[in-house]
C-alpha positions as CSV (number, residue, x, y, z in Angstrom):
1,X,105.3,100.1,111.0
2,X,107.6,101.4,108.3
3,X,109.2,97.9,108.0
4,X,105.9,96.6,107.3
5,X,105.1,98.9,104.9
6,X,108.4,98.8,102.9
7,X,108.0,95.5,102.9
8,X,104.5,95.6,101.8
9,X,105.2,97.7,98.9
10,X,108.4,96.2,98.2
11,X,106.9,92.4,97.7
12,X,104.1,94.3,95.4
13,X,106.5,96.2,93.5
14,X,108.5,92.7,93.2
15,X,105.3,90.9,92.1
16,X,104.1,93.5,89.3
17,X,107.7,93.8,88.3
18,X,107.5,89.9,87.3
19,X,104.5,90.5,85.7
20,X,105.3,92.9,83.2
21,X,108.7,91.6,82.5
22,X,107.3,88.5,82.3
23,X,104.5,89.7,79.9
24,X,106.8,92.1,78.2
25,X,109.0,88.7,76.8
26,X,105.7,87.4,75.2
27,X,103.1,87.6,73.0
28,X,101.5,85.5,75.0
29,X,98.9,88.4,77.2
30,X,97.5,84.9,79.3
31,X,100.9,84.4,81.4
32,X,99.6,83.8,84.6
33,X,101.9,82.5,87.8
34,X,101.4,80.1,90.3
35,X,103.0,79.0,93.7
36,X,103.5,75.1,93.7
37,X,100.8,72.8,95.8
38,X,103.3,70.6,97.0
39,X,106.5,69.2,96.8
40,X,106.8,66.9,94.0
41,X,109.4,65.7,91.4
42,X,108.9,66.9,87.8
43,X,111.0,65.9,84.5
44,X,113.2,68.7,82.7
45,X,112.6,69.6,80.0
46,X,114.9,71.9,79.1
47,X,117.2,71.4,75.7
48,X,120.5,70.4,76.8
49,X,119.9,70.7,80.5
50,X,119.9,73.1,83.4
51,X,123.2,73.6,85.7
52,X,122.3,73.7,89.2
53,X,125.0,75.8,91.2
54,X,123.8,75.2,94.6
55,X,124.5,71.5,93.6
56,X,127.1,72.1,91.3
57,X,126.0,69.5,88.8
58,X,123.8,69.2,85.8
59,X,120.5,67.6,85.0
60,X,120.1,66.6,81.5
61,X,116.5,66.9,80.0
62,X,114.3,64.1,80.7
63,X,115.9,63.8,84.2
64,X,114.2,64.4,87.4
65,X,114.5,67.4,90.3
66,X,112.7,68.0,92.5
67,X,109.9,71.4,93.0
68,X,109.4,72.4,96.6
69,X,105.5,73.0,97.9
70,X,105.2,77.1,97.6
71,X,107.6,77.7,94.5
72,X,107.1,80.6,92.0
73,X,106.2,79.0,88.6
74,X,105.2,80.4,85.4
75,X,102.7,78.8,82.6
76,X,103.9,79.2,79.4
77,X,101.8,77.3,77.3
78,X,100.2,73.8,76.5
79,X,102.0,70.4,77.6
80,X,101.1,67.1,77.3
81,X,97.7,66.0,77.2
82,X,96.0,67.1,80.5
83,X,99.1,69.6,81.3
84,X,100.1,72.5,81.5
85,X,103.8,73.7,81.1
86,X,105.5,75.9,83.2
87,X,108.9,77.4,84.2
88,X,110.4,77.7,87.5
89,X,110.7,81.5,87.9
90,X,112.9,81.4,91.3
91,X,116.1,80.6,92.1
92,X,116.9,77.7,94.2
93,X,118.0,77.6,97.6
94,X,117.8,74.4,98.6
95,X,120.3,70.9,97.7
96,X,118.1,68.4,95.7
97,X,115.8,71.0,94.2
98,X,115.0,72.1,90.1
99,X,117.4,74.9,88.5
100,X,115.9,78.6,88.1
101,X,113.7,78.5,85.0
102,X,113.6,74.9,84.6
103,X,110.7,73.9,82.3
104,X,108.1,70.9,83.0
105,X,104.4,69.7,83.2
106,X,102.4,69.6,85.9
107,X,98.9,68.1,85.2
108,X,95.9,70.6,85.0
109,X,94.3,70.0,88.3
110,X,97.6,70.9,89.8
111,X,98.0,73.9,87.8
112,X,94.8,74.8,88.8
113,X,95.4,74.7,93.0
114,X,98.8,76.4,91.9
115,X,97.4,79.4,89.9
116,X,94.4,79.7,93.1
117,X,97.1,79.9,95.9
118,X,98.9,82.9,93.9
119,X,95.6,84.7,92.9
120,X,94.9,84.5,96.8
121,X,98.0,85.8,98.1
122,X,98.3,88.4,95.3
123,X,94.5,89.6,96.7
124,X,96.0,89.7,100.2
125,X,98.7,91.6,99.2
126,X,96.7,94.2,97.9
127,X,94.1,94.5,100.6
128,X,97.1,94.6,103.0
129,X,98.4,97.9,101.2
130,X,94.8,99.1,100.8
131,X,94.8,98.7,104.7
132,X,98.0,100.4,104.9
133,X,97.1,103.2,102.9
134,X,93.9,103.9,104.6
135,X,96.4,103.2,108.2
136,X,98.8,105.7,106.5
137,X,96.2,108.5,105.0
138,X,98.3,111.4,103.8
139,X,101.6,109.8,104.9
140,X,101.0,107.4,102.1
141,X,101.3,110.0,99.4
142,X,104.6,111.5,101.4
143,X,106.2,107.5,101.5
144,X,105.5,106.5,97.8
145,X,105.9,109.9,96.5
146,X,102.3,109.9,94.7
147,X,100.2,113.1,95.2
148,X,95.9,112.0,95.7
C-alpha cells in the first residue's frame, strides 16, 4: 500500500512539477500537454538540429524521427495551417526515436486526441489519490506532512 501511494503522489508531484515549470518559462498561461496518439514520424524543427545520445548521431532540422504512441508533448504555440506545435518534453529511451524537446507539428485533430488522453489520465490520477486519501484518513496528513 505505501508503494502505491508513494507512487501515487510521486507521479502527481512529477506532473504538477512540469506544469508550473513549464508555465513558469512562459508567458504563455494556455500551455497545455498531451500524450501522443500514436506512433508517427514528425519533421524537426529545431534550429541547427537536435543530438540524439541514445543514437549518438544528429538530426538536422527538416529531417525526420520518429514519436512513439503515449509520448509527453508540450504545445507551444501555432504551426502551420491546421497545426499545432509542440515539443517533446521526455527523454528518449528508445533507438530510432525524436531527441528530448524536439519541436514539430502535429495536425489539430491529432493534437486534439493527444491533449484528451492527458486530461484523462491527469483526472485519474487525481481520483486515485482522492481514493487514497479517503483509504488513508488521518494517515494521509501523517504521510504528506499536511495537517486537515
Amino acid at each position: 500500500m505505501m508503494k502505491l501511494v508513494s507512487g501515487t503522489v510521486s507521479a502527481l508531484a512529477l506532473a504538477i512539477a512540469l506544469s508550473v515549470s513549464a508555465h513558469a518559462q512562459t508567458s504563455d498561461a494556455g500551455i497545455e500537454f498531451g500524450f501522443m496518439p500514436r506512433t508517427m514520424n514528425v519533421t524537426l524543427l529545431n534550429d541547427g538540429g537536435k543530438y540524439v545520445a541514445i543514437d549518438l548521431k544528429h538530426i538536422a532540422k527538416g529531417e525526420s524521427c520518429r514519436m512513439d504512441e503515449g509520448a509527453t508533448i508540450a504545445r507551444v504555440g501555432q504551426g502551420e495551417s491546421g497545426m499545432v506545435r509542440v515539443r517533446y518534453a521526455a527523454g528518449q529511451i528508445s533507438s530510432g526515436g525524436c531527441p528530448f524537446m524536439t519541436t514539430f507539428d502535429v495536425p489539430e485533430s491529432e493534437y486534439a486526441l493527444a491533449r484528451a488522453s492527458f486530461t484523462a489520465k491527469k483526472d485519474e490520477a487525481w481520483r486515485k489519490v482522492d481514493e487514497i486519501k479517503k483509504d488513508l484518513g488521518s494517515k494521509w496528513e501523517e504521510l504528506t506532512g499536511k495537517k486537515g
